[in-house]
PyMOL Python script that loads the backbone (N, CA, C, O; Angstrom):
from pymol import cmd

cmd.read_pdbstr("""\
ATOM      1  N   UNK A   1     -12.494 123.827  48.787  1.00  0.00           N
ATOM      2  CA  UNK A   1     -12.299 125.270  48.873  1.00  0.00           C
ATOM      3  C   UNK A   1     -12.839 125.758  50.213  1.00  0.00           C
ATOM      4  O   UNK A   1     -13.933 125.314  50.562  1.00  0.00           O
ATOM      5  N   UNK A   2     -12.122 126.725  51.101  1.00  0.00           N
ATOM      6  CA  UNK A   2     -12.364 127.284  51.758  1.00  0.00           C
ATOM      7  C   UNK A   2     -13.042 128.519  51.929  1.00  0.00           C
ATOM      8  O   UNK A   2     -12.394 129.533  51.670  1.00  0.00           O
ATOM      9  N   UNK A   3     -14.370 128.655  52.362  1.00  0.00           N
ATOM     10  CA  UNK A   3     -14.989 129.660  52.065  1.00  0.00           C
ATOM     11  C   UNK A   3     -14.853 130.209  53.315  1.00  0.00           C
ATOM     12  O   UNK A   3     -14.612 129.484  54.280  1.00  0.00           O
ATOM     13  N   UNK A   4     -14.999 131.617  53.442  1.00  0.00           N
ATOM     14  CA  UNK A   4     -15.058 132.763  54.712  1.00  0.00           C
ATOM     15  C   UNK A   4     -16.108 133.667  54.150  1.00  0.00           C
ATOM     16  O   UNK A   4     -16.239 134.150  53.025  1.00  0.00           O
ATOM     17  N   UNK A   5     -16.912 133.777  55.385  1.00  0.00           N
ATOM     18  CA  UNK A   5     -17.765 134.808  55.581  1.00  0.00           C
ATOM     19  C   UNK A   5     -17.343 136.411  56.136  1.00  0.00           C
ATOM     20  O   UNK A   5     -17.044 136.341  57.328  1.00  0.00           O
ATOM     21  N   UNK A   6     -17.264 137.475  55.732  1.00  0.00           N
ATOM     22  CA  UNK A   6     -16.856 138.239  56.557  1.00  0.00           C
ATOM     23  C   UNK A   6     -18.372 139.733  56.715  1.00  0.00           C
ATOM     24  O   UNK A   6     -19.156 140.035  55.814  1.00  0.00           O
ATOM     25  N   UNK A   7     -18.310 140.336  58.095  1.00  0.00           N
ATOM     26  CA  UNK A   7     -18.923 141.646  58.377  1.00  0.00           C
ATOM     27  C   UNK A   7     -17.915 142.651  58.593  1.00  0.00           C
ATOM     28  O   UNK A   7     -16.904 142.679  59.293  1.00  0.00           O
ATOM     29  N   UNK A   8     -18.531 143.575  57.702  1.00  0.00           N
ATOM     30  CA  UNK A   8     -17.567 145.165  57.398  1.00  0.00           C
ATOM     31  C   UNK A   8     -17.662 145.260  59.509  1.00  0.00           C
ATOM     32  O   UNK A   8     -18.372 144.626  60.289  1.00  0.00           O
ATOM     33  N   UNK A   9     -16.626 146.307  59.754  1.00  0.00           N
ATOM     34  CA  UNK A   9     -16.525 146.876  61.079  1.00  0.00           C
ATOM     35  C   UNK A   9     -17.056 148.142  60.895  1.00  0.00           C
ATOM     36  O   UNK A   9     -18.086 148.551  61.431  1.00  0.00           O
ATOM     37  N   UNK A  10     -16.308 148.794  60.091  1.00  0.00           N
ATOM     38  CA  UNK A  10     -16.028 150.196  59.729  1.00  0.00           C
ATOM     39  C   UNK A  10     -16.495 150.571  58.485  1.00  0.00           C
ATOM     40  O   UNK A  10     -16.941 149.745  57.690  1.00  0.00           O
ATOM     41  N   UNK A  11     -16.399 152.211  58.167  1.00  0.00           N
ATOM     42  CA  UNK A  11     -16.799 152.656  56.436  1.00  0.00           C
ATOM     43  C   UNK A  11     -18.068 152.620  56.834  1.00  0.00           C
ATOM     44  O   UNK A  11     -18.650 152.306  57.872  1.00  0.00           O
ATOM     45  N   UNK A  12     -18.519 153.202  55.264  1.00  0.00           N
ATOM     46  CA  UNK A  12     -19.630 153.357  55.102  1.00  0.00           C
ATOM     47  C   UNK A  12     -20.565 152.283  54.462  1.00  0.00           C
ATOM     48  O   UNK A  12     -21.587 152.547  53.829  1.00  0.00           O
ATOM     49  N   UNK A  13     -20.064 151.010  54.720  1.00  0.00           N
ATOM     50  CA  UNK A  13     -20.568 149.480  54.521  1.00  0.00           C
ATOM     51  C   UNK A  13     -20.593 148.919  55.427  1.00  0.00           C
ATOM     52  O   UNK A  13     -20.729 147.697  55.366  1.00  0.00           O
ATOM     53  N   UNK A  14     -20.450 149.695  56.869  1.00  0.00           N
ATOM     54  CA  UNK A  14     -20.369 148.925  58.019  1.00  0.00           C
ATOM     55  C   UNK A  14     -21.909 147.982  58.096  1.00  0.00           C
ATOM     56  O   UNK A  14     -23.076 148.306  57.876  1.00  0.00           O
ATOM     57  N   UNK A  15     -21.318 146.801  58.478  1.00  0.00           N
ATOM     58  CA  UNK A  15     -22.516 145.585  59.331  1.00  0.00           C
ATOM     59  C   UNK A  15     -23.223 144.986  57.722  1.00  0.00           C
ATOM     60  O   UNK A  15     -24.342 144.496  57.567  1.00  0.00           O
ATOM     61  N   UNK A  16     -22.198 145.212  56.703  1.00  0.00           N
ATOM     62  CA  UNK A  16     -22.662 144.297  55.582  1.00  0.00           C
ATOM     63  C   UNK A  16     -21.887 143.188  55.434  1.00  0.00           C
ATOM     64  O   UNK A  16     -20.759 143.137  55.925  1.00  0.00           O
ATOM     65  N   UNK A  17     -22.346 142.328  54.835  1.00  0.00           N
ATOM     66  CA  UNK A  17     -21.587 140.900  55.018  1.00  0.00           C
ATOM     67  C   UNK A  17     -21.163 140.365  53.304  1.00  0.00           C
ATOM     68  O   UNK A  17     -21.921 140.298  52.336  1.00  0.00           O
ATOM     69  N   UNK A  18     -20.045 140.115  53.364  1.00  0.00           N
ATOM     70  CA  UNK A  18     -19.258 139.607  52.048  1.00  0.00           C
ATOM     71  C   UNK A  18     -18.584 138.095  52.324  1.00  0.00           C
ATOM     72  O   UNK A  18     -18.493 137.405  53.340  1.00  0.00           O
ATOM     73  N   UNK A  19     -18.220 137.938  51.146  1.00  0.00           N
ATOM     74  CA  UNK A  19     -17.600 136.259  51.236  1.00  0.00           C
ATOM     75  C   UNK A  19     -15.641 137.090  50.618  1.00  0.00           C
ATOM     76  O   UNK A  19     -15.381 137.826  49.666  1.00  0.00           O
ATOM     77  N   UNK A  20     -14.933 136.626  51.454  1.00  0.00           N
ATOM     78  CA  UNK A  20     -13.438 136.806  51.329  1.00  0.00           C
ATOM     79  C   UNK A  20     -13.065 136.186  50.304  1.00  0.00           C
ATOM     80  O   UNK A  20     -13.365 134.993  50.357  1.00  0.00           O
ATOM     81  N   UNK A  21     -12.315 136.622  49.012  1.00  0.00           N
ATOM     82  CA  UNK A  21     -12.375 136.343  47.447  1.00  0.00           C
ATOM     83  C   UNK A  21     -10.909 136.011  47.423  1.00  0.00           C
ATOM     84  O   UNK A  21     -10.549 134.979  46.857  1.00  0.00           O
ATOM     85  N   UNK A  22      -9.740 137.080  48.191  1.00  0.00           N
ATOM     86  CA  UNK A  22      -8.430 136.799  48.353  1.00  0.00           C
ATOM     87  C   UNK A  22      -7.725 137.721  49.412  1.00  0.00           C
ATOM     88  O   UNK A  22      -8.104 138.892  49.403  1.00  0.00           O
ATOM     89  N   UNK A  23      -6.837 137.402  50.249  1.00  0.00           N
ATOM     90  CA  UNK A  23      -5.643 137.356  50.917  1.00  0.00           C
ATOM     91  C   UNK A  23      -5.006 137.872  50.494  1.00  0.00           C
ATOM     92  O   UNK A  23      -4.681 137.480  49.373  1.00  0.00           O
ATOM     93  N   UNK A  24      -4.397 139.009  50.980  1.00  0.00           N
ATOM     94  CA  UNK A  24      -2.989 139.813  51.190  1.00  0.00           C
ATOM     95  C   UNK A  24      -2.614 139.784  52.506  1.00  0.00           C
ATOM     96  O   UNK A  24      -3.086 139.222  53.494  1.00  0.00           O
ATOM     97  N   UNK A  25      -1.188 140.868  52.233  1.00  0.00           N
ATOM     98  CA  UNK A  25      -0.755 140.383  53.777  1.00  0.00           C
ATOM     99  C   UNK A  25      -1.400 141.029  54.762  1.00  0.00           C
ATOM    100  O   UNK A  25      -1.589 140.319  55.750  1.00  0.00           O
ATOM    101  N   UNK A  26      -1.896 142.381  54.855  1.00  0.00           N
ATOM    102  CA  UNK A  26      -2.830 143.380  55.472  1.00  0.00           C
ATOM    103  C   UNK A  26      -4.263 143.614  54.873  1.00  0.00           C
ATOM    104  O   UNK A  26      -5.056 144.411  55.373  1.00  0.00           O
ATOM    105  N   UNK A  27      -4.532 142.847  53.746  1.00  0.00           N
ATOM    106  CA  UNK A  27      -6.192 143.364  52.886  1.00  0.00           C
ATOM    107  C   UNK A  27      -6.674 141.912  52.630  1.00  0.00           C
ATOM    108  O   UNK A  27      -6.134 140.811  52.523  1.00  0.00           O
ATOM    109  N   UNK A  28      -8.228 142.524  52.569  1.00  0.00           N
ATOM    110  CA  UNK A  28      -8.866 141.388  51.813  1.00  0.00           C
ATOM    111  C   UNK A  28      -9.506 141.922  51.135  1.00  0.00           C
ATOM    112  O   UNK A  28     -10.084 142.974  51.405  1.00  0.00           O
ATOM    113  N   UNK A  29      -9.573 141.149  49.779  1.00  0.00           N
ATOM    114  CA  UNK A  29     -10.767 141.215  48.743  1.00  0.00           C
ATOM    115  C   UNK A  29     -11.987 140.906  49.334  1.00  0.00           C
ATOM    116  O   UNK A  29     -12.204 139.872  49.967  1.00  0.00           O
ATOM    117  N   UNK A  30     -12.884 141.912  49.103  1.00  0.00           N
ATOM    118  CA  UNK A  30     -14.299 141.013  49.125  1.00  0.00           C
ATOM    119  C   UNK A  30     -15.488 141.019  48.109  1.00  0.00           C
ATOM    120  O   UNK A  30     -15.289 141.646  47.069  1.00  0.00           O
ATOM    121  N   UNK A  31     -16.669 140.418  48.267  1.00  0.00           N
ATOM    122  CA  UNK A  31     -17.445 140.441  47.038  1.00  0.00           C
ATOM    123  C   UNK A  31     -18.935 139.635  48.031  1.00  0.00           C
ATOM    124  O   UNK A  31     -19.115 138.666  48.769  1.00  0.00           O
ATOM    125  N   UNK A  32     -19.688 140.724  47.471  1.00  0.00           N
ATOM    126  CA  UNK A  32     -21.174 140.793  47.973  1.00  0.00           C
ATOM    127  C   UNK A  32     -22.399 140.211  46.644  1.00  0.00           C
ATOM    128  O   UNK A  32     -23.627 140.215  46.725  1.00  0.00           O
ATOM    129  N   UNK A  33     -21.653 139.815  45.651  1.00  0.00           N
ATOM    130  CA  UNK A  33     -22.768 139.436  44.450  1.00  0.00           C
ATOM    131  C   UNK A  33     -23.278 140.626  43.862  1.00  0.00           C
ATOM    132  O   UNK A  33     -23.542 140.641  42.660  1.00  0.00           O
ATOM    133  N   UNK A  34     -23.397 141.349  44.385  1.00  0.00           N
ATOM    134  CA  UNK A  34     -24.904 142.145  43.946  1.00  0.00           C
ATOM    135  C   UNK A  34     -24.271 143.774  43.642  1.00  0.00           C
ATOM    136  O   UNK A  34     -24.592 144.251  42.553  1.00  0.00           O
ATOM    137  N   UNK A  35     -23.231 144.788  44.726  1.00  0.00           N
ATOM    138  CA  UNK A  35     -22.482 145.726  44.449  1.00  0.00           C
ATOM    139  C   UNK A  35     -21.014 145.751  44.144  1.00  0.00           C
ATOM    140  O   UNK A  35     -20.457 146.485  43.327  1.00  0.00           O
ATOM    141  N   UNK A  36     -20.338 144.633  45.101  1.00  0.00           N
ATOM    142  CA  UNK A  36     -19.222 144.445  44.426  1.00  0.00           C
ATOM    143  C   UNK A  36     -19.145 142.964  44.368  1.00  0.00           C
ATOM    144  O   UNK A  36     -19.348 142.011  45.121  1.00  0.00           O
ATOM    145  N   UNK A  37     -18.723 143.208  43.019  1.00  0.00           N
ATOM    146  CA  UNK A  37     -18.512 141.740  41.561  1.00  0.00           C
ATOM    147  C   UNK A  37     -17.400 141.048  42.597  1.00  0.00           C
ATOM    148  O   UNK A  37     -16.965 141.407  43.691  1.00  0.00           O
ATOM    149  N   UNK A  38     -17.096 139.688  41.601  1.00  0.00           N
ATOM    150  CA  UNK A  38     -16.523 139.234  41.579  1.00  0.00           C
ATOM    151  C   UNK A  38     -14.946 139.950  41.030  1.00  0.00           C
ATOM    152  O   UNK A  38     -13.838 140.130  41.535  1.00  0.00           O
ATOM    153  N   UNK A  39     -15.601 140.212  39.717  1.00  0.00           N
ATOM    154  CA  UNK A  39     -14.626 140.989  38.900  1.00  0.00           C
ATOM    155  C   UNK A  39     -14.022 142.191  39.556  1.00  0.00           C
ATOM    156  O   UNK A  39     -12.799 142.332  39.549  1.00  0.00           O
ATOM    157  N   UNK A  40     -14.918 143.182  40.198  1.00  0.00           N
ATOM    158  CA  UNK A  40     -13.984 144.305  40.805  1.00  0.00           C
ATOM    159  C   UNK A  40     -14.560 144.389  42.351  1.00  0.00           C
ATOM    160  O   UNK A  40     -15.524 145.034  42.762  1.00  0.00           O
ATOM    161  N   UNK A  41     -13.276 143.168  43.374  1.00  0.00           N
ATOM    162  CA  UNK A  41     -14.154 143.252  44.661  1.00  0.00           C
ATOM    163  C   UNK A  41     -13.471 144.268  45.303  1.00  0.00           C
ATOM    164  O   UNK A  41     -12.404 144.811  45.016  1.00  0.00           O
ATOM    165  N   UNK A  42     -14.278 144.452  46.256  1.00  0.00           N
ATOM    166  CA  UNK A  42     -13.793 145.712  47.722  1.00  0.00           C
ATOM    167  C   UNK A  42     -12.509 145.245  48.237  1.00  0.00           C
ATOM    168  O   UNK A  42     -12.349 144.058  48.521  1.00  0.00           O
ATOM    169  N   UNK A  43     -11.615 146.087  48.368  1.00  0.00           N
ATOM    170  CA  UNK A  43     -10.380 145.806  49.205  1.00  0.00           C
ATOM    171  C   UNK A  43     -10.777 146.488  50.312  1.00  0.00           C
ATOM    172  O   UNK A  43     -11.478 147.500  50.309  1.00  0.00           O
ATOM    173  N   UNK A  44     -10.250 145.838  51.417  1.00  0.00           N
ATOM    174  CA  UNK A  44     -10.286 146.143  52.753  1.00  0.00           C
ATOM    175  C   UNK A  44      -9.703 145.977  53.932  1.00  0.00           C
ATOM    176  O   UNK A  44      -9.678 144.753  54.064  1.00  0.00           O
ATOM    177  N   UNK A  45      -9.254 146.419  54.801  1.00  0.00           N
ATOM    178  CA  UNK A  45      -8.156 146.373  56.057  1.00  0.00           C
ATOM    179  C   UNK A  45      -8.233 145.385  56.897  1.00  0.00           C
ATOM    180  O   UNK A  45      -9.242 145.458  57.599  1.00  0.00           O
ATOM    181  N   UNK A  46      -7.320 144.163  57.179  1.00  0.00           N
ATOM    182  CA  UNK A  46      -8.011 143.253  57.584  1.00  0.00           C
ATOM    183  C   UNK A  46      -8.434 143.806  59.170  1.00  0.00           C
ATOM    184  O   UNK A  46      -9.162 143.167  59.930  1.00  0.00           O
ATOM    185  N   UNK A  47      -7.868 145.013  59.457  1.00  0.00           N
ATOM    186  CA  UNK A  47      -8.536 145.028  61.118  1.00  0.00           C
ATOM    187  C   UNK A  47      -9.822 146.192  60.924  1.00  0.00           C
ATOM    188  O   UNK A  47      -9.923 147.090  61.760  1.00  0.00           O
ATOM    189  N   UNK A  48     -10.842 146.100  59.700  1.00  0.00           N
ATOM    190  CA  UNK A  48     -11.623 146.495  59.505  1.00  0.00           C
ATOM    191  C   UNK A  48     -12.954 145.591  59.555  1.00  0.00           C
ATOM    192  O   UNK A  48     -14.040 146.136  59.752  1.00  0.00           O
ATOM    193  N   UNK A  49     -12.858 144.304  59.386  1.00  0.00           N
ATOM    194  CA  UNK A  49     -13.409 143.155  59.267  1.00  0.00           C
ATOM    195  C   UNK A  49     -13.610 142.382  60.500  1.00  0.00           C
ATOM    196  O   UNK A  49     -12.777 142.400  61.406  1.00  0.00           O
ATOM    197  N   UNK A  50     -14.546 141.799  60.547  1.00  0.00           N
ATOM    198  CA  UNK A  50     -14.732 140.161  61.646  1.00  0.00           C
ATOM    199  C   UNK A  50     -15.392 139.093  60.822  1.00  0.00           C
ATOM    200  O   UNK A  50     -16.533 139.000  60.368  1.00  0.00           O
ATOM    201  N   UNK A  51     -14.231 138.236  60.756  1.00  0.00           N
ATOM    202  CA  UNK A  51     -14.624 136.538  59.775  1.00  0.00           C
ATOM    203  C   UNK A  51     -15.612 135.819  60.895  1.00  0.00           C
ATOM    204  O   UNK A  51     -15.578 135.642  62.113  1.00  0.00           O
ATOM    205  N   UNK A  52     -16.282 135.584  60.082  1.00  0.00           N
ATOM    206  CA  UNK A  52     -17.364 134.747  60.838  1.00  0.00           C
ATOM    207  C   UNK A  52     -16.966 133.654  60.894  1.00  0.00           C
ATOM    208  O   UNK A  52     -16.807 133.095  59.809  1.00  0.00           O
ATOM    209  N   UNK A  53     -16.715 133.068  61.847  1.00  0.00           N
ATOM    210  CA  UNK A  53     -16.044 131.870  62.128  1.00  0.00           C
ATOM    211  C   UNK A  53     -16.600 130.400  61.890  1.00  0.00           C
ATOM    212  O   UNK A  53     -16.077 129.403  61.391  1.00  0.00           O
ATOM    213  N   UNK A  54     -18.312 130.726  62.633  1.00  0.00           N
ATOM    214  CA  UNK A  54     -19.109 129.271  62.545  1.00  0.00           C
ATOM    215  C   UNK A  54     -20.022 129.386  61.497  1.00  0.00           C
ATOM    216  O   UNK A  54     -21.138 129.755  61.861  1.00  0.00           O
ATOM    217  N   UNK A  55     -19.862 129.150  60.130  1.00  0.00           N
ATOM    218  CA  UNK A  55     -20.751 129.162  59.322  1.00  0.00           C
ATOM    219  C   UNK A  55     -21.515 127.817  58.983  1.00  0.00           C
ATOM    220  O   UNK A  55     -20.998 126.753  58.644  1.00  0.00           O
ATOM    221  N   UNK A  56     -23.186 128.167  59.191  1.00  0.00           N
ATOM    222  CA  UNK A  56     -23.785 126.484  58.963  1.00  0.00           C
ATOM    223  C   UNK A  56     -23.656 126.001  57.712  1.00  0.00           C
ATOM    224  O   UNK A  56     -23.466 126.610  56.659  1.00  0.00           O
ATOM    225  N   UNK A  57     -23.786 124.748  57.945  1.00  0.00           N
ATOM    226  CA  UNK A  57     -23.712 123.415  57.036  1.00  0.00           C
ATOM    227  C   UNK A  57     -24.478 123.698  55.410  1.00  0.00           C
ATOM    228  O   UNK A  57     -24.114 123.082  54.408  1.00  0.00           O
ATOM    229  N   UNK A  58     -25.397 124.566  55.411  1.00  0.00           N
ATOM    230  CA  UNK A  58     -26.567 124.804  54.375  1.00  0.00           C
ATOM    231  C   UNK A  58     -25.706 125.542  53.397  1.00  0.00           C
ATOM    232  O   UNK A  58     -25.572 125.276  52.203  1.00  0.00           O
ATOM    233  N   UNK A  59     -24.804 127.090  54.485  1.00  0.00           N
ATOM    234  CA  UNK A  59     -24.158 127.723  53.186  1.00  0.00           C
ATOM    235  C   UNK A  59     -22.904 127.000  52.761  1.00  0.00           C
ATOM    236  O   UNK A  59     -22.520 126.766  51.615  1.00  0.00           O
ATOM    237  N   UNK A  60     -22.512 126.784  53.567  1.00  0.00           N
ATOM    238  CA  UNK A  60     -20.610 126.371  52.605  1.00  0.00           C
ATOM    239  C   UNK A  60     -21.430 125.366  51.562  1.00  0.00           C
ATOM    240  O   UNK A  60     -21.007 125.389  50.406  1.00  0.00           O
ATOM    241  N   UNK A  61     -22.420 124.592  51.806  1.00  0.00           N
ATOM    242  CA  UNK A  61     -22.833 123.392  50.403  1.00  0.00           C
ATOM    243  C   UNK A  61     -23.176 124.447  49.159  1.00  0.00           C
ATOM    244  O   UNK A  61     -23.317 124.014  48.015  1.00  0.00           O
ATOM    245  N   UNK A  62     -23.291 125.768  49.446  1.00  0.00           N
ATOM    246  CA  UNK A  62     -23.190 126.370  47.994  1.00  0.00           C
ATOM    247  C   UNK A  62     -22.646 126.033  47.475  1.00  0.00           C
ATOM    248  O   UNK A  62     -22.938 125.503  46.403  1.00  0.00           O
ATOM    249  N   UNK A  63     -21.120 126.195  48.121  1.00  0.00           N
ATOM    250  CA  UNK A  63     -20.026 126.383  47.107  1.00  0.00           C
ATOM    251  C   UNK A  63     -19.462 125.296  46.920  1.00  0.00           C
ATOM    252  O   UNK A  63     -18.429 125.383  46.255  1.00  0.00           O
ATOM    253  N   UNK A  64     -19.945 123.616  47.486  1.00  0.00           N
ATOM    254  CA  UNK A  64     -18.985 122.530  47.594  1.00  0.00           C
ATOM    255  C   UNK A  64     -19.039 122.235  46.066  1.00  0.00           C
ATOM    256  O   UNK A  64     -19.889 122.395  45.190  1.00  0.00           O
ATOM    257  N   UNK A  65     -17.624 121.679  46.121  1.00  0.00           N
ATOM    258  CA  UNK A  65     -17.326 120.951  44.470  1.00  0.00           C
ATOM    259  C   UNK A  65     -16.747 121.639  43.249  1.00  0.00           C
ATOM    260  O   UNK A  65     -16.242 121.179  42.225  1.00  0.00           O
ATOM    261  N   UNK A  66     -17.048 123.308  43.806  1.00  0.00           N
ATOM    262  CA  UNK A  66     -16.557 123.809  42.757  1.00  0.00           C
ATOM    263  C   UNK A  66     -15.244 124.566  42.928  1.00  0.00           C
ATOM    264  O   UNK A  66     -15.045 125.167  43.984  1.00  0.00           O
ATOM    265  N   UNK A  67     -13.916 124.574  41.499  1.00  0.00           N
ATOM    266  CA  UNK A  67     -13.363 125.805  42.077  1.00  0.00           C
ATOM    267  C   UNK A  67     -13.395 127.225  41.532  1.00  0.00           C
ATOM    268  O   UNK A  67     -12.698 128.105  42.038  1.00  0.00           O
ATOM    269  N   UNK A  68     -13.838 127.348  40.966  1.00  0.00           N
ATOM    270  CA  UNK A  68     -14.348 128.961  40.663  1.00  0.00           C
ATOM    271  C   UNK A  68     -15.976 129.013  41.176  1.00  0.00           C
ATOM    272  O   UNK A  68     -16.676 128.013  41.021  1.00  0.00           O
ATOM    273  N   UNK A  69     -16.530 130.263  41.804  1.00  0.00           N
ATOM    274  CA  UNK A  69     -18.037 130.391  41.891  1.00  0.00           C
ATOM    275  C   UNK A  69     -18.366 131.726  41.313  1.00  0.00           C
ATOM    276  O   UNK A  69     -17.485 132.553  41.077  1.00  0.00           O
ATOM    277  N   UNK A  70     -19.712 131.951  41.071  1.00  0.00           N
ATOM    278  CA  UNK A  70     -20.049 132.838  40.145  1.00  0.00           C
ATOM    279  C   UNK A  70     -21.056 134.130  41.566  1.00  0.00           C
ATOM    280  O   UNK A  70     -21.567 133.768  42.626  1.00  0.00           O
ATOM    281  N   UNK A  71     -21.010 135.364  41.070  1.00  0.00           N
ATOM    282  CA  UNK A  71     -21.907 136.483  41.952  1.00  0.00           C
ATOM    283  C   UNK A  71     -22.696 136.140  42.209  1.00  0.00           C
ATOM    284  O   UNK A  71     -23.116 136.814  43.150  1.00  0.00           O
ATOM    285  N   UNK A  72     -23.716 134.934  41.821  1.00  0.00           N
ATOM    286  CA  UNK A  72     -24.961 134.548  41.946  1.00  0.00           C
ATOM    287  C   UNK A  72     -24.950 133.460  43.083  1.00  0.00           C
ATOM    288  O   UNK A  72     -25.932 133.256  43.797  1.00  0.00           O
ATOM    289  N   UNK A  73     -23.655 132.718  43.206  1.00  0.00           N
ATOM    290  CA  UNK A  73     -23.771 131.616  44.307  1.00  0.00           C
ATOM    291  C   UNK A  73     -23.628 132.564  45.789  1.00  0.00           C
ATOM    292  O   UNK A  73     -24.242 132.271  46.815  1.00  0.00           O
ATOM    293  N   UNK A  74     -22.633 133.818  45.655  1.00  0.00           N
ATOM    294  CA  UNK A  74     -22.286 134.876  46.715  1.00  0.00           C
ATOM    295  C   UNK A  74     -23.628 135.058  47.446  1.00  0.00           C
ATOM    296  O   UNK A  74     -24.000 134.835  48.599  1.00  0.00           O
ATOM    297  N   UNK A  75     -24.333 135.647  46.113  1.00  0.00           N
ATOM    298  CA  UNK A  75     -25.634 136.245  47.122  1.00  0.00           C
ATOM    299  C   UNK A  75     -26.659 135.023  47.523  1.00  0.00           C
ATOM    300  O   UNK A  75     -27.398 135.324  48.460  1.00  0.00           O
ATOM    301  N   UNK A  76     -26.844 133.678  46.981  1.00  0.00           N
ATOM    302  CA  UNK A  76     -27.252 132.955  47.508  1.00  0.00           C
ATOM    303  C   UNK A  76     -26.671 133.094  49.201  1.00  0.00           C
ATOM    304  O   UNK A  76     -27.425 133.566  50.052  1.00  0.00           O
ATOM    305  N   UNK A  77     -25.601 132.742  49.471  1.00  0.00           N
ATOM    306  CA  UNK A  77     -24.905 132.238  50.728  1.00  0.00           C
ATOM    307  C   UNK A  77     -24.841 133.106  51.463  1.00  0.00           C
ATOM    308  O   UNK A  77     -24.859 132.720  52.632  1.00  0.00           O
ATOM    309  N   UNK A  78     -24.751 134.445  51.300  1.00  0.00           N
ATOM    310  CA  UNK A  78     -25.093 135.576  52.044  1.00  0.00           C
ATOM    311  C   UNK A  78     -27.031 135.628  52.245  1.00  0.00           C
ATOM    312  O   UNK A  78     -27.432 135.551  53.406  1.00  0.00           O
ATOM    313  N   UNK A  79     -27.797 135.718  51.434  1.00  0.00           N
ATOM    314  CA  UNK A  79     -28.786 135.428  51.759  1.00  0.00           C
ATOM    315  C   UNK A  79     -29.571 134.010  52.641  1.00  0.00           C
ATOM    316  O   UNK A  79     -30.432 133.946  53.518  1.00  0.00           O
ATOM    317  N   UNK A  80     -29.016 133.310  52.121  1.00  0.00           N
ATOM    318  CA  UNK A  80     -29.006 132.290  53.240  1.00  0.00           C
ATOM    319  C   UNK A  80     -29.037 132.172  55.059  1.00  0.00           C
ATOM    320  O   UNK A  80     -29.841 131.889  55.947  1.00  0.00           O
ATOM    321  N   UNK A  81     -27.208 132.708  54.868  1.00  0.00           N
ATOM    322  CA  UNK A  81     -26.893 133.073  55.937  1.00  0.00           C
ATOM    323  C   UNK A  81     -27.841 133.862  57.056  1.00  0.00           C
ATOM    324  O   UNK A  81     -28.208 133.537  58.185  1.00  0.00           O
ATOM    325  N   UNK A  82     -28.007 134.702  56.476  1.00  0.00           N
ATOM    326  CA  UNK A  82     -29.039 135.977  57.090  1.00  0.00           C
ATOM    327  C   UNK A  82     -30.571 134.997  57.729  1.00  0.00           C
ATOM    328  O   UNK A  82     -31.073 134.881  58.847  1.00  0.00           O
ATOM    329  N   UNK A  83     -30.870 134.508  56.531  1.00  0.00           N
ATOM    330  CA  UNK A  83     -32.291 133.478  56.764  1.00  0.00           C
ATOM    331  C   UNK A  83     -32.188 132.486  57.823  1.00  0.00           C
ATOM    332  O   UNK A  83     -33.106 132.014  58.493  1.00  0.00           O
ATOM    333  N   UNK A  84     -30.469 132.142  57.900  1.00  0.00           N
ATOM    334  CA  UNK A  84     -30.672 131.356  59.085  1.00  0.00           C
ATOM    335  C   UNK A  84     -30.045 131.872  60.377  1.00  0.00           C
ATOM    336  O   UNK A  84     -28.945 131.407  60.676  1.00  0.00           O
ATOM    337  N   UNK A  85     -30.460 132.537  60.969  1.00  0.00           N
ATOM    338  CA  UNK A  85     -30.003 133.471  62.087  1.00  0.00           C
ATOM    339  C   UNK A  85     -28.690 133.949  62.558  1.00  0.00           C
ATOM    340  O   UNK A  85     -28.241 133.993  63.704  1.00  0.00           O
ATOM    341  N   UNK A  86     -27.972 134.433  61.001  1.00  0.00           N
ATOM    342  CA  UNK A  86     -27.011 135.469  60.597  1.00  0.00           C
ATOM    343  C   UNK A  86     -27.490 136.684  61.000  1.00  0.00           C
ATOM    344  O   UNK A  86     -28.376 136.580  61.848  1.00  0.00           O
ATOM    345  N   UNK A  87     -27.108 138.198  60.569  1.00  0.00           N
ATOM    346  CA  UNK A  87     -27.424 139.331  60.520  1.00  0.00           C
ATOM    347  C   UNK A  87     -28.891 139.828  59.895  1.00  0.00           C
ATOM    348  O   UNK A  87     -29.175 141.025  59.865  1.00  0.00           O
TER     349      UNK A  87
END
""", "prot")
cmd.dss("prot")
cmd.show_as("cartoon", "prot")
cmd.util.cbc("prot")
cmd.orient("prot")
């Protein structure tokens, strides 16, 4: 599974960081663990966003092996991220 990191641009969530849940042709789902679920994620413009491109080795092993992940692995990997000289 391919995981993406993304930071809001814009809104009033600007410079928060989510993991990309699904693809449309102009939106992405996103989901932060903690305000928006899995179950009901943020839609958003994709030229509202910047995918973080180089994500280290520590977070994507959250999610290796599985194919569904739960709000709790999200905020792991976002917290992570941050801990290791993310945002």
């Amino acid at each position: 599974m391919n995981i993406n990191l993304a930071i809001s641009k814009s809104g009033h969530d600007k410079d928060n960081i989510y993991v990309i849940i699904k693809e449309e042709a102009d939106m992405y789902y996103l989901a932060d663990g903690k305000y928006k679920l899995l179950e009901k994620p943020k839609k958003k413009n994709k030229k509202h966003i910047q995918i973080i491109k180089k994500l280290p080795k520590e977070v994507t092993e959250v999610f290796t092996g599985k194919d569904n992940f739960r709000n709790e692995e999200i905020k792991r990997a976002i917290k992570l991220y941050c801990k290791l000289g993310g945002r």
